[in-house]
N, C-alpha and C positions, 0 to 999 in steps of 0.2 A: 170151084169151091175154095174159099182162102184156107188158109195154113191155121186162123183162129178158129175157124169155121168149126174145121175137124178136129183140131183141139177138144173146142165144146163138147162136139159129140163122144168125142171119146170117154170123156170125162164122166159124161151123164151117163154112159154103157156101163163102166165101172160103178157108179155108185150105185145103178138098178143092179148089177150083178150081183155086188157085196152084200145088197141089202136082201136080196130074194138067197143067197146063202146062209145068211144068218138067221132069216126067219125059218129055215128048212131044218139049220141045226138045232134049233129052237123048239123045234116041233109044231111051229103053227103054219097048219093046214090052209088058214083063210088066206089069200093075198087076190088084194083088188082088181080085178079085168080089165078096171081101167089104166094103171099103173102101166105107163108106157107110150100112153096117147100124147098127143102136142098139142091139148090145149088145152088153155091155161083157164082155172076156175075163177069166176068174178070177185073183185076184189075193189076195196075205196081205199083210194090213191091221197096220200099226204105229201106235203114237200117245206118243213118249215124253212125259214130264212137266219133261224137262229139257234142256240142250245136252247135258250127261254122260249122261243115259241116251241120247241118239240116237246117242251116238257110239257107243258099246257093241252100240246096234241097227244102225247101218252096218256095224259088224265083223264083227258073226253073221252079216251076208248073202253068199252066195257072190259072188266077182269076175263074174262070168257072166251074174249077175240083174241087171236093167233095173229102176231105182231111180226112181221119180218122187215130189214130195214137195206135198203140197198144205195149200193157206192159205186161198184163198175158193173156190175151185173152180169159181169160172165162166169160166175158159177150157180148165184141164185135167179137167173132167166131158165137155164137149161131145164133144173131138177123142179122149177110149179112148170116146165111144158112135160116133165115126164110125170106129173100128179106125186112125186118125193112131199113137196110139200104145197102148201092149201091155204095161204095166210088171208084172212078176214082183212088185213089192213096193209099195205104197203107203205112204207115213208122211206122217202126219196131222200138221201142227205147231200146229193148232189149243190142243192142252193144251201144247206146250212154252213154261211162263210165264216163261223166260229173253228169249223176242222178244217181250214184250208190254209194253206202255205208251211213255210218252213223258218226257222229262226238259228241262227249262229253265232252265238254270243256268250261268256264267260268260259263256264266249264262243260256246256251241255249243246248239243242238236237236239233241236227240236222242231220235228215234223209231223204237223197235223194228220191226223187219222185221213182224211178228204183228198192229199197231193196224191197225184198222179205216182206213176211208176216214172214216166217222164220227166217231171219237175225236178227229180232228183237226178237223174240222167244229165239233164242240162244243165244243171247246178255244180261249176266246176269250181267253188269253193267246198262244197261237201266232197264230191268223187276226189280231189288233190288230198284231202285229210283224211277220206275213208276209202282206199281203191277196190275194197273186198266187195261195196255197196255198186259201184258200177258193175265188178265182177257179176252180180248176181244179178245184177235187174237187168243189163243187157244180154241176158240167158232166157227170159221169161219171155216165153211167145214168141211174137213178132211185135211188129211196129204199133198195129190197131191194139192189141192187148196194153202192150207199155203205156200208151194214150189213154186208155180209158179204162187200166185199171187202178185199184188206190194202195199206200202202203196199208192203212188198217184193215180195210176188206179183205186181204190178204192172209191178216196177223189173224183176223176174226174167222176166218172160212177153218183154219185149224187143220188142212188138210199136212198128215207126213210128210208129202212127196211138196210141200210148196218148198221153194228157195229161197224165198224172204226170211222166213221163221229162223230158221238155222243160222240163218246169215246176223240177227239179230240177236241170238242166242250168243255167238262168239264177240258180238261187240258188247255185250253187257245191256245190252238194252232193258229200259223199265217201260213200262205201259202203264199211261191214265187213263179210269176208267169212272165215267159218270154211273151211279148207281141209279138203280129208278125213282128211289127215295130221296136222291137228290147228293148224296156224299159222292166225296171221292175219293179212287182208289189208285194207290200206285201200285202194282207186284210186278218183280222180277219177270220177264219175257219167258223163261225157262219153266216158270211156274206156271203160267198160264194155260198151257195149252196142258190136258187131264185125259185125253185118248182118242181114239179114233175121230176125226172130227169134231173132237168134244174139247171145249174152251169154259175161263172163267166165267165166262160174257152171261148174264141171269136173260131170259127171255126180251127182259126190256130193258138192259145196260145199254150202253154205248162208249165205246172204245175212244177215246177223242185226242189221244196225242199219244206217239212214240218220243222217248226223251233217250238220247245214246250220248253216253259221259266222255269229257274229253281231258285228257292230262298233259298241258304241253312241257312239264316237268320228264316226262319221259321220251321215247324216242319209240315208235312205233310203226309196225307194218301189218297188211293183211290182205288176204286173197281168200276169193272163193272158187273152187273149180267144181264141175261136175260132169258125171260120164251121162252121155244122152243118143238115144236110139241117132236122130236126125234132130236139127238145131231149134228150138223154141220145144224141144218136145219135156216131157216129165221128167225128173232124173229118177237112170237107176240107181245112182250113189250122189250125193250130193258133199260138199265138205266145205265149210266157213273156217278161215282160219281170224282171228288177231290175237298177236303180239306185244307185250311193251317190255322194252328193253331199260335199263339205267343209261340214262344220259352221260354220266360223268363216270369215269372208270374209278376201282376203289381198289386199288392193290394189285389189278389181277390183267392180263393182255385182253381179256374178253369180256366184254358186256354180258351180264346176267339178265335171265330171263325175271321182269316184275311179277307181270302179270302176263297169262294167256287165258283164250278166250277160243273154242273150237265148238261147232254145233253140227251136227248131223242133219240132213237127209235122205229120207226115203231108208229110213234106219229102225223102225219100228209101226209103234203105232202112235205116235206122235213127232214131233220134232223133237232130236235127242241131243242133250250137253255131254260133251266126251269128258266126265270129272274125272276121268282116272288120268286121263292123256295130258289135263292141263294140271293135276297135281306134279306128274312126274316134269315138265315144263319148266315148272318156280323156283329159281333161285340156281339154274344153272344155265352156263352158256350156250349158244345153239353149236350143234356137232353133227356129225354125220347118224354117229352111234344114238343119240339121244333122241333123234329124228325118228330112226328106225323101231328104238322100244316104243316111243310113244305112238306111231303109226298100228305099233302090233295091238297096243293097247286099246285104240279107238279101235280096232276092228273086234275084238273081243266084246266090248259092248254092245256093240252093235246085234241087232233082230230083226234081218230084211226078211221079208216070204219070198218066197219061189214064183213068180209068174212069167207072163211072155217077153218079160227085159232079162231073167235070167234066174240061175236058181239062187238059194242061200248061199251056201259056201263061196261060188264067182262074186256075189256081192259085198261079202266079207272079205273076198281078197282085193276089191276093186278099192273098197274103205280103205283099205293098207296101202294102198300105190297111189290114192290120191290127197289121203289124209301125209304122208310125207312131201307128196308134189306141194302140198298146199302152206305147209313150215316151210319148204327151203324158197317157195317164191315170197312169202311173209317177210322170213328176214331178210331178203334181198332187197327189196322195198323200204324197209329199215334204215337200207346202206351199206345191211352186213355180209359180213361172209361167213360160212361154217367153221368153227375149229377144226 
Protein backbone atom coordinates (compact mmCIF):
# COMPACT_ATOMS: atom_id res chain seq x y z
CA UNK A 1 0.00 0.00 0.00
CA UNK A 2 1.79 3.52 -1.03
CA UNK A 3 2.59 6.21 1.34
CA UNK A 4 -0.60 8.37 -0.36
CA UNK A 5 -2.61 5.45 -0.08
CA UNK A 6 -2.56 5.60 3.85
CA UNK A 7 -2.32 9.08 3.81
CA UNK A 8 -6.04 9.00 2.44
CA UNK A 9 -7.17 6.77 4.84
CA UNK A 10 -5.92 8.40 7.45
CA UNK A 11 -7.34 11.38 6.53
CA UNK A 12 -11.00 10.10 5.89
CA UNK A 13 -10.59 8.21 9.71
CA UNK A 14 -10.20 11.68 11.18
CA UNK A 15 -12.77 13.50 9.50
CA UNK A 16 -15.52 10.40 10.29
CA UNK A 17 -13.90 10.69 13.77
CA UNK A 18 -14.30 14.59 14.17
CA UNK A 19 -17.67 14.41 12.76
CA UNK A 20 -19.32 11.49 14.85
CA UNK A 21 -17.73 13.77 18.02
CA UNK A 22 -19.35 16.68 17.26
CA UNK A 23 -22.53 15.23 16.44
CA UNK A 24 -22.38 13.28 19.93
CA UNK A 25 -21.57 16.75 21.68
CA UNK A 26 -24.31 18.07 19.84
CA UNK A 27 -26.66 15.55 21.15
CA UNK A 28 -27.90 14.01 17.93
CA UNK A 29 -28.63 10.67 18.49
CA UNK A 30 -29.30 9.84 14.61
CA UNK A 31 -25.94 9.04 12.71
CA UNK A 32 -26.36 6.93 9.41
CA UNK A 33 -25.22 3.10 9.49
CA UNK A 34 -24.11 3.66 6.38
CA UNK A 35 -21.52 6.28 7.20
CA UNK A 36 -18.26 4.41 6.67
CA UNK A 37 -19.07 2.14 3.79
CA UNK A 38 -16.78 2.66 0.34
CA UNK A 39 -19.19 3.13 -1.85
CA UNK A 40 -19.82 5.86 -3.41
CA UNK A 41 -23.63 6.97 -4.27
CA UNK A 42 -24.59 7.65 -8.06
CA UNK A 43 -23.87 10.70 -9.35
CA UNK A 44 -23.82 12.73 -13.26
CA UNK A 45 -20.44 13.58 -13.94
CA UNK A 46 -19.52 17.07 -15.78
CA UNK A 47 -16.11 18.23 -17.15
CA UNK A 48 -16.52 21.69 -18.85
CA UNK A 49 -13.57 22.82 -21.21
CA UNK A 50 -13.88 26.39 -20.05
CA UNK A 51 -15.01 28.98 -17.25
CA UNK A 52 -18.03 29.79 -19.92
CA UNK A 53 -18.90 26.42 -20.46
CA UNK A 54 -19.22 25.60 -16.42
CA UNK A 55 -21.12 28.44 -16.10
CA UNK A 56 -23.65 27.30 -18.50
CA UNK A 57 -23.19 23.68 -16.61
CA UNK A 58 -24.04 25.36 -13.20
CA UNK A 59 -27.35 26.79 -14.68
CA UNK A 60 -28.57 23.57 -16.12
CA UNK A 61 -28.31 22.18 -12.56
CA UNK A 62 -31.36 22.26 -10.54
CA UNK A 63 -31.19 24.68 -7.31
CA UNK A 64 -31.78 21.53 -5.20
CA UNK A 65 -28.80 19.29 -6.53
CA UNK A 66 -25.59 19.19 -4.30
CA UNK A 67 -22.81 20.50 -6.45
CA UNK A 68 -19.20 19.20 -5.50
CA UNK A 69 -16.35 20.22 -7.91
CA UNK A 70 -13.00 18.31 -8.14
CA UNK A 71 -9.38 19.11 -8.98
CA UNK A 72 -6.92 16.19 -7.46
CA UNK A 73 -9.40 14.34 -5.71
CA UNK A 74 -7.56 13.13 -2.98
CA UNK A 75 -9.54 14.52 -0.29
CA UNK A 76 -13.05 14.67 -2.01
CA UNK A 77 -12.76 10.69 -3.48
CA UNK A 78 -12.15 9.44 0.23
CA UNK A 79 -14.95 11.30 2.18
CA UNK A 80 -18.32 10.35 -0.84
CA UNK A 81 -16.42 6.60 -0.35
CA UNK A 82 -17.12 7.19 3.36
CA UNK A 83 -20.90 8.54 2.55
CA UNK A 84 -19.28 12.50 4.30
CA UNK A 85 -20.76 13.55 1.30
CA UNK A 86 -23.49 12.75 -1.55
CA UNK A 87 -23.27 15.26 -4.43
CA UNK A 88 -26.12 14.97 -7.16
CA UNK A 89 -23.41 16.36 -9.70
CA UNK A 90 -19.77 16.13 -9.95
CA UNK A 91 -17.72 18.61 -12.32
CA UNK A 92 -14.44 17.72 -13.09
CA UNK A 93 -12.20 21.06 -13.65
CA UNK A 94 -9.49 18.83 -14.61
CA UNK A 95 -10.07 19.92 -18.65
CA UNK A 96 -11.26 23.51 -17.73
CA UNK A 97 -7.75 25.19 -19.21
CA UNK A 98 -9.01 28.78 -18.17
CA UNK A 99 -7.36 27.49 -14.26
CA UNK A 100 -4.41 26.05 -15.60
CA UNK A 101 -0.76 27.28 -15.57
CA UNK A 102 1.19 29.87 -13.97
CA UNK A 103 2.32 33.55 -15.13
CA UNK A 104 5.38 35.83 -13.87
CA UNK A 105 5.20 38.99 -14.88
CA UNK A 106 5.22 42.79 -13.54
CA UNK A 107 4.55 42.86 -9.82
CA UNK A 108 2.56 39.63 -9.17
CA UNK A 109 2.67 35.46 -9.63
CA UNK A 110 -0.03 34.22 -10.75
CA UNK A 111 -1.00 30.58 -10.50
CA UNK A 112 -4.08 29.21 -11.79
CA UNK A 113 -6.42 27.47 -9.34
CA UNK A 114 -5.82 24.05 -11.86
CA UNK A 115 -1.53 23.74 -11.52
CA UNK A 116 -0.35 20.89 -10.14
CA UNK A 117 1.74 20.95 -6.82
CA UNK A 118 4.34 19.90 -9.37
CA UNK A 119 4.30 22.60 -11.81
CA UNK A 120 5.35 24.74 -9.28
CA UNK A 121 8.09 22.49 -8.05
CA UNK A 122 9.56 22.53 -11.42
CA UNK A 123 9.15 26.06 -12.04
CA UNK A 124 12.56 27.33 -11.07
CA UNK A 125 11.86 30.76 -11.88
CA UNK A 126 8.99 30.81 -9.05
CA UNK A 127 10.97 28.42 -6.34
CA UNK A 128 14.59 30.96 -7.13
CA UNK A 129 12.06 34.22 -6.01
CA UNK A 130 9.98 32.24 -3.47
CA UNK A 131 12.17 29.26 -1.70
CA UNK A 132 9.45 29.23 1.41
CA UNK A 133 6.93 27.74 -1.74
CA UNK A 134 9.31 24.86 -2.63
CA UNK A 135 9.81 24.58 1.24
CA UNK A 136 6.34 23.66 1.57
CA UNK A 137 5.14 21.79 -1.49
CA UNK A 138 8.20 19.36 -1.30
CA UNK A 139 6.61 18.47 2.25
CA UNK A 140 3.22 17.40 0.84
CA UNK A 141 2.95 13.72 0.49
CA UNK A 142 4.83 12.16 -1.85
CA UNK A 143 5.56 12.14 -5.53
CA UNK A 144 1.82 10.84 -6.65
CA UNK A 145 0.21 13.57 -4.40
CA UNK A 146 2.58 16.44 -5.65
CA UNK A 147 1.44 15.16 -9.36
CA UNK A 148 -2.08 15.23 -8.94
CA UNK A 149 -2.65 17.46 -6.53
CA UNK A 150 -3.78 21.28 -7.33
CA UNK A 151 -2.76 24.70 -5.65
CA UNK A 152 -6.47 25.71 -5.31
CA UNK A 153 -7.96 22.33 -4.24
CA UNK A 154 -5.80 22.87 -1.59
CA UNK A 155 -6.53 26.51 -0.62
CA UNK A 156 -10.38 25.33 -1.07
CA UNK A 157 -10.38 21.80 0.96
CA UNK A 158 -9.75 24.66 4.06
CA UNK A 159 -8.24 21.90 6.11
CA UNK A 160 -5.64 23.61 9.42
CA UNK A 161 -3.18 21.09 9.14
CA UNK A 162 -2.72 21.85 5.12
CA UNK A 163 0.89 23.50 4.28
CA UNK A 164 -0.10 25.35 1.33
CA UNK A 165 -2.54 27.76 3.22
CA UNK A 166 0.00 28.98 5.88
CA UNK A 167 2.63 29.09 3.40
CA UNK A 168 0.26 31.60 1.32
CA UNK A 169 -0.79 33.42 4.26
CA UNK A 170 3.10 34.58 4.88
CA UNK A 171 3.51 35.53 1.40
CA UNK A 172 0.50 37.80 1.21
CA UNK A 173 -1.45 36.01 -1.06
CA UNK A 174 -5.00 37.18 -2.55
CA UNK A 175 -7.41 34.63 -4.08
CA UNK A 176 -9.79 35.24 -7.19
CA UNK A 177 -12.94 33.98 -6.89
CA UNK A 178 -15.78 33.53 -9.67
CA UNK A 179 -18.98 34.00 -7.91
CA UNK A 180 -21.89 31.86 -9.13
CA UNK A 181 -23.68 35.09 -10.28
CA UNK A 182 -20.86 35.57 -12.35
CA UNK A 183 -18.70 38.55 -10.32
CA UNK A 184 -15.49 38.62 -9.13
CA UNK A 185 -13.91 38.39 -6.04
CA UNK A 186 -10.46 39.01 -4.69
CA UNK A 187 -9.99 38.53 -0.51
CA UNK A 188 -6.93 38.40 1.31
CA UNK A 189 -5.86 34.45 1.73
CA UNK A 190 -5.92 35.01 5.44
CA UNK A 191 -9.55 36.00 5.18
CA UNK A 192 -10.75 33.21 3.48
CA UNK A 193 -10.53 30.34 5.28
CA UNK A 194 -13.73 31.09 8.43
CA UNK A 195 -13.16 27.52 10.56
CA UNK A 196 -12.79 24.18 10.63
CA UNK A 197 -12.82 23.18 7.13
CA UNK A 198 -15.08 26.13 6.34
CA UNK A 199 -13.93 28.66 3.52
CA UNK A 200 -15.40 31.66 1.58
CA UNK A 201 -16.12 29.34 -1.32
CA UNK A 202 -20.47 29.73 -1.64
CA UNK A 203 -21.70 26.02 -2.78
CA UNK A 204 -21.25 26.99 -6.42
CA UNK A 205 -18.13 29.56 -6.36
CA UNK A 206 -15.03 28.52 -7.82
CA UNK A 207 -11.72 29.53 -6.81
CA UNK A 208 -9.78 30.26 -10.10
CA UNK A 209 -6.39 31.96 -9.52
CA UNK A 210 -4.02 32.53 -6.48
CA UNK A 211 -2.21 36.06 -7.29
CA UNK A 212 1.23 36.33 -4.73
CA UNK A 213 2.69 40.16 -4.84
CA UNK A 214 6.26 40.69 -5.78
CA UNK A 215 8.55 43.87 -4.83
CA UNK A 216 11.81 43.82 -6.46
CA UNK A 217 12.34 47.33 -4.76
CA UNK A 218 13.04 45.25 -1.73
CA UNK A 219 15.39 42.57 -0.78
CA UNK A 220 13.56 39.46 0.54
CA UNK A 221 13.73 35.78 1.98
CA UNK A 222 11.52 33.04 3.25
CA UNK A 223 11.30 29.49 4.47
CA UNK A 224 8.86 27.30 5.54
CA UNK A 225 9.67 24.42 7.94
CA UNK A 226 7.44 21.94 9.63
CA UNK A 227 7.71 19.29 12.54
CA UNK A 228 6.15 15.85 10.93
CA UNK A 229 5.49 12.41 12.70
CA UNK A 230 7.44 10.61 9.17
CA UNK A 231 8.05 12.60 5.95
CA UNK A 232 4.76 13.52 3.57
CA UNK A 233 2.93 12.94 6.72
CA UNK A 234 0.50 16.02 8.33
CA UNK A 235 2.24 18.62 10.31
CA UNK A 236 2.13 18.69 13.99
CA UNK A 237 3.35 22.39 13.85
CA UNK A 238 3.77 23.88 10.59
CA UNK A 239 5.46 27.63 10.16
CA UNK A 240 5.64 29.86 6.83
CA UNK A 241 7.98 32.52 7.20
CA UNK A 242 8.56 35.82 4.56
CA UNK A 243 10.52 38.68 4.94
CA UNK A 244 11.28 41.99 3.02
CA UNK A 245 14.03 43.74 4.14
CA UNK A 246 15.08 47.77 2.73
CA UNK A 247 17.37 47.34 -0.12
CA UNK A 248 19.41 50.53 0.47
CA UNK A 249 20.70 51.11 3.92
CA UNK A 250 19.38 54.70 5.47
CA UNK A 251 21.65 55.84 8.34
CA UNK A 252 21.95 52.59 10.28
CA UNK A 253 24.54 49.22 9.74
CA UNK A 254 21.50 46.99 9.48
CA UNK A 255 18.63 46.64 7.05
CA UNK A 256 15.27 46.99 8.67
CA UNK A 257 12.53 44.83 8.50
CA UNK A 258 9.65 46.25 5.60
CA UNK A 259 7.35 43.92 5.75
CA UNK A 260 6.95 40.32 7.23
CA UNK A 261 4.60 37.73 6.49
CA UNK A 262 4.35 34.46 9.03
CA UNK A 263 1.24 31.78 8.84
CA UNK A 264 0.67 29.16 10.89
CA UNK A 265 -0.20 25.54 10.76
CA UNK A 266 -2.00 22.88 12.44
CA UNK A 267 -2.50 26.08 14.86
CA UNK A 268 -6.04 26.22 15.41
CA UNK A 269 -9.01 25.77 13.61
CA UNK A 270 -8.10 27.23 10.69
CA UNK A 271 -4.97 28.31 9.06
CA UNK A 272 -3.51 31.08 11.39
CA UNK A 273 -1.64 34.76 10.50
CA UNK A 274 0.93 35.34 13.39
CA UNK A 275 -0.21 39.35 13.57
CA UNK A 276 1.28 39.79 16.66
CA UNK A 277 4.80 38.12 15.55
CA UNK A 278 4.92 40.21 12.27
CA UNK A 279 3.84 43.51 14.08
CA UNK A 280 6.73 43.19 16.52
CA UNK A 281 9.01 42.40 13.02
CA UNK A 282 8.37 46.03 11.07
CA UNK A 283 10.77 48.48 11.17
CA UNK A 284 13.53 46.68 13.10
CA UNK A 285 16.63 44.82 12.11
CA UNK A 286 16.73 41.12 12.35
CA UNK A 287 18.59 40.11 15.80
CA UNK A 288 18.84 37.27 17.92
CA UNK A 289 16.70 38.93 20.76
CA UNK A 290 13.87 40.09 18.35
CA UNK A 291 13.75 36.52 16.88
CA UNK A 292 13.27 35.01 20.24
CA UNK A 293 10.08 37.73 21.31
CA UNK A 294 8.62 37.17 18.19
CA UNK A 295 8.91 33.37 18.25
CA UNK A 296 7.43 33.62 21.87
CA UNK A 297 4.79 35.68 20.32
CA UNK A 298 3.57 33.23 17.62
CA UNK A 299 3.52 30.60 20.05
CA UNK A 300 1.04 32.42 22.33
CA UNK A 301 -1.37 32.79 19.48
CA UNK A 302 -1.42 29.82 18.74
CA UNK A 303 -4.63 26.94 19.70
CA UNK A 304 -3.31 23.42 18.77
CA UNK A 305 -5.53 20.37 20.40
CA UNK A 306 -4.06 17.48 22.11
CA UNK A 307 -4.07 14.36 19.83
CA UNK A 308 -1.83 11.41 18.83
CA UNK A 309 1.14 13.95 17.26
CA UNK A 310 1.24 15.47 20.88
CA UNK A 311 -0.49 17.42 23.45
CA UNK A 312 -1.10 21.36 23.50
CA UNK A 313 1.66 22.85 25.40
CA UNK A 314 4.70 20.34 23.24
CA UNK A 315 2.83 22.10 20.34
CA UNK A 316 3.13 25.41 21.50
CA UNK A 317 6.58 25.06 22.28
CA UNK A 318 7.40 23.38 18.97
CA UNK A 319 5.75 26.88 17.28
CA UNK A 320 8.47 28.67 19.40
CA UNK A 321 11.62 26.54 18.09
CA UNK A 322 10.30 26.53 14.66
CA UNK A 323 8.70 29.86 14.28
CA UNK A 324 12.53 31.11 15.19
CA UNK A 325 14.22 28.35 12.91
CA UNK A 326 12.05 29.75 10.33
CA UNK A 327 13.29 33.90 10.77
CA UNK A 328 16.82 33.10 11.00
CA UNK A 329 16.89 30.64 7.82
CA UNK A 330 14.45 33.66 6.02
CA UNK A 331 16.93 36.23 6.60
CA UNK A 332 19.67 34.16 5.62
CA UNK A 333 18.28 33.70 2.23
CA UNK A 334 17.96 37.34 2.18
CA UNK A 335 21.96 37.45 2.40
CA UNK A 336 21.58 38.55 5.85
CA UNK A 337 23.10 37.87 9.08
CA UNK A 338 21.50 38.65 12.54
CA UNK A 339 22.62 41.65 14.59
Amino acid sequence: MTRARLDRIEFSKVILNRIKVAMRDMSVRAFPASMGSAEIADFQYRAPASLNELRRVLRSIPRRSEVKFIAGGMSLIPTMKLGLVSPSFLIDLNQTKDLKGWTLEGRSLRVGSMARYSDILEAKRITRLFPELEDCISQIGDMQVRNRGTIGGALAHGDPSGDLSSCMIALGAVLKIKREKGSLDKIPVEEFFKGFFSTSLGARDVLTEVEVPLDSKLLRGGSYLKLERTAGDFATVGVGVSLWFEKRLTGTNARRIVRAGIGLTSAGDRPLKGRRGEKLLVGSPPSEELFGNVSSAVAEETDPSSDVRGDKEFKKQMFRVFAKRALIRSTERAGLRLG
